[in-house]
N, C-alpha and C positions, 0 to 999 in steps of 0.2 A: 475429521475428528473434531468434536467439541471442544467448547472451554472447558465444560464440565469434566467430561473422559478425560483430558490430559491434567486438570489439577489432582483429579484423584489419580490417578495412575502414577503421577508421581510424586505425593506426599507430602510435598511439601512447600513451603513457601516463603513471603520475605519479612525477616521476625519483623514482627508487630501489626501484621496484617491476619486476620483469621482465615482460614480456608474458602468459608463464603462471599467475605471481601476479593478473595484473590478469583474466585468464580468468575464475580462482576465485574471485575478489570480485564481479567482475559479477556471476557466473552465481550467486552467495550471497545480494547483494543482491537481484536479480530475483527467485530463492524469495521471501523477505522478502516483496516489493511484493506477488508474486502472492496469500501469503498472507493480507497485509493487506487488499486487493481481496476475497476470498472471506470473512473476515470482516465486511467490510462489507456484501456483499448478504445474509451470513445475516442480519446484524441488521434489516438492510431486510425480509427475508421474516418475520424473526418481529415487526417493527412491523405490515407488513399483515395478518397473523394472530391479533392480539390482538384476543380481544370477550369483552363482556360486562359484565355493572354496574361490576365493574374496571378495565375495561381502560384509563382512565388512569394508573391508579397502575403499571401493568406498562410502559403506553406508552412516561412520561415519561423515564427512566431510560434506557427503549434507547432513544432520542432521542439522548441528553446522549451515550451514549458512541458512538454511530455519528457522533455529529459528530466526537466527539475522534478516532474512529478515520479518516474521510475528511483531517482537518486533518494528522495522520501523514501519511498519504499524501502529501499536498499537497507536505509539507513534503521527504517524502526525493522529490521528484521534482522539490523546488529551487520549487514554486508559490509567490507571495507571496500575498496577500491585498490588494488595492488600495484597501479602506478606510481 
């Protein structure tokens, strides 16, 4: 679904922004997310892709930041964490 589809679909938006301001932001934000999403499976492909007498020391790292990068997401998509 679009940015477009879903501002009109739902009418409405956050006073003092116009409708087509709120277009532009969705559809700014949603790059963003999309981004963020394809970030995260590269780092996912390059964690299944590590080998070798090293490869935890390459692992560890993209571990740590593919969480940090999922947890972003989480967060602009409004997730809590229920721990």
């Amino acid at each position: 679904m679009s940015a477009t589809s879903t501002a009109n679909r739902h009418g409405f938006t956050v006073p003092g922004i116009t409708p087509a301001d709120a277009q532009a932001v969705a559809a700014r934000l949603q790059d963003r997310l999309n981004a963020l999403n394809d970030l995260a499976l590269t780092l996912k492909h390059v964690h299944w892709n590590v080998v070798g007498p090293n490869a935890n020391i390459v692992a560890t790292p993209v571990i740590a930041t593919l969480d940090r990068v999922q947890d972003v997401v989480d967060g602009a998509l409004g997730h809590r964490d229920s721990a």
